[in-house]
N, C-alpha and C positions, 0 to 999 in steps of 0.2 A: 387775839386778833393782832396781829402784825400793826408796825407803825403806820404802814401805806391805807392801810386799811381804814386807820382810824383816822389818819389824813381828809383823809377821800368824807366818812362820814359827817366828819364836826364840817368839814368842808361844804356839803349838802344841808345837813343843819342851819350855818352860819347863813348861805345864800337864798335859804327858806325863809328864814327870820326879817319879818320889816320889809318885805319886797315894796317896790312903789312902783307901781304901772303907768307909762308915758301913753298917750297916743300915738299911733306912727305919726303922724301928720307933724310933730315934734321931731321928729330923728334929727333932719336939721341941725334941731339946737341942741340936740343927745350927742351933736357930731358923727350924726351919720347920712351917705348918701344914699337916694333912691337913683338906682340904672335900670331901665329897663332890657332886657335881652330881645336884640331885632329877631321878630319871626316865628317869637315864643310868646306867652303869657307869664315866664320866668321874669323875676328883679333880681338883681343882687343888691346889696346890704352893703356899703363899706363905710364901716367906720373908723375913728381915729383909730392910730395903734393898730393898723392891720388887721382890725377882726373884720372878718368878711362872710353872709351868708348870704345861698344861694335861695332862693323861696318856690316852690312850687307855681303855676298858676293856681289863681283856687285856695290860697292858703288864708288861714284866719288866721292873725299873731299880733302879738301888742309887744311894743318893745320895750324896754324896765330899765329905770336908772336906780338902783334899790338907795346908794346912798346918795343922791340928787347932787352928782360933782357937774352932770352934767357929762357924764361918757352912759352909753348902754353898756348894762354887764351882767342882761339878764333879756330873756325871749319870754312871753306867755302864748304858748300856742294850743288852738283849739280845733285844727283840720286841717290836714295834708301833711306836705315836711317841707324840711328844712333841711340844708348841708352846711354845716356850721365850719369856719374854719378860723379859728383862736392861737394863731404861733405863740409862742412862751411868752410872758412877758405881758402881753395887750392888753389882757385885761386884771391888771391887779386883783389879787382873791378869787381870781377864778369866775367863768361865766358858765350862768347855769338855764335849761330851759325849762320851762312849768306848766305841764299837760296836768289836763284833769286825771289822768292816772299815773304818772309818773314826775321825777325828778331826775334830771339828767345834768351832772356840775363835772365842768373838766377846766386843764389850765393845760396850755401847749399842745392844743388837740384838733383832730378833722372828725367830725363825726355827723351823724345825719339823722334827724329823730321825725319820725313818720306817725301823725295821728289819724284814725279813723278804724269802724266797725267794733268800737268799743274798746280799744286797746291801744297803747303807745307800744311803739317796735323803736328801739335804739341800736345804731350800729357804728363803728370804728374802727376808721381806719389808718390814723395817727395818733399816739399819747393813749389816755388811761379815760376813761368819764366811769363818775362813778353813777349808781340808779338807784332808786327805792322810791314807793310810795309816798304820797304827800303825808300822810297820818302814821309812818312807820319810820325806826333809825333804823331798821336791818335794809340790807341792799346787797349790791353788788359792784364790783368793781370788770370793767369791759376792758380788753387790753384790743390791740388791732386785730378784724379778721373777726371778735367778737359780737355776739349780737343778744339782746334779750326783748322776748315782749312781756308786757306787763298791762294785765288787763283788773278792773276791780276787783275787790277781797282781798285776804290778808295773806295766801300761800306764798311761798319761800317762791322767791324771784330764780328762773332755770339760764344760766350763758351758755350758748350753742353756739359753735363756728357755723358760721351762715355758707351756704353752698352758695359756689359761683355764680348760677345763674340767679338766686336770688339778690345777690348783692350790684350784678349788671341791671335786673331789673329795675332796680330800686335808684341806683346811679344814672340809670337809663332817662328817669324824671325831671333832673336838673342837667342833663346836658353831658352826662359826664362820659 
């Protein structure tokens, strides 16, 4: 396994490990702002250090301070998506998001993790995020343009360049 590799997984490990889940109602004092988008049922996310997400209407997510400094540097999300946007730096150690079927952890990255119909779909389109199950170390690692869904069971996780229109589809939800 290449370094990047192994990067990526102790990376998803570490971010697995000891999560502490905030209420949103908290963000606040996580240092993060709610906006709402005129016209939509969209919010954006901004918090300290530039990480910014886009939220579906309709989304179920809880936002995670894992080691309680009091920055979010973690998403638990349980329906719809999310367009995550993390520039280098923002979030120390990397922010990772936690669906009931997947793990998605990136550092310097735009990426967008869609739950529902019994599967997490990840996709990216700046930096690296790495995936794998919550009860597995094997994964994958998503470069831009990349995409994988991951639905329950143990089989080997498949990255496909996601065709155009799906990926307008899918950008299509948050405004993009």
């Amino acid at each position: 396994m290449s370094a990047k590799g192994r990067f990526f997984r102790s990376l998803v490990a570490g971010l697995f490990a000891g999560v502490f889940w905030v209420d949103a109602a908290l963000a606040q004092g996580a240092g993060c702002a709610f906006e709402p988008v005129a016209g939509t049922s969209r919010q954006i996310v901004r918090c300290r250090e530039g990480l910014t997400i886009i939220v579906e209407g309709g989304a179920r997510f809880t936002l995670v301070d894992r080691d309680r400094n009091g920055n979010v540097d973690a998403v638990r999300l349980r329906r719809k998506a999310l367009l995550l946007d993390a520039p280098a730096g923002s979030v120390p150690g990397g922010f990772a998001v936690v669906t009931p079927q997947a793990i998605a952890a990136a550092r310097g990255t735009k990426w967008a993790v869609d739950v529902g119909q019994g599967k997490t779909s990840v996709f990216v389109l700046r930096g690296r995020v790495a995936v794998n199950r919550p009860a597995s170390s094997a994964g994958v690692v998503l470069a831009p343009g990349d995409g994988v869904d991951v639905a329950a069971g143990t089989g080997p996780l498949t990255v496909k360049r996601w065709p155009a229109k799906r990926v307008s589809a899918l950008l299509a939800r948050f405004g993009q």
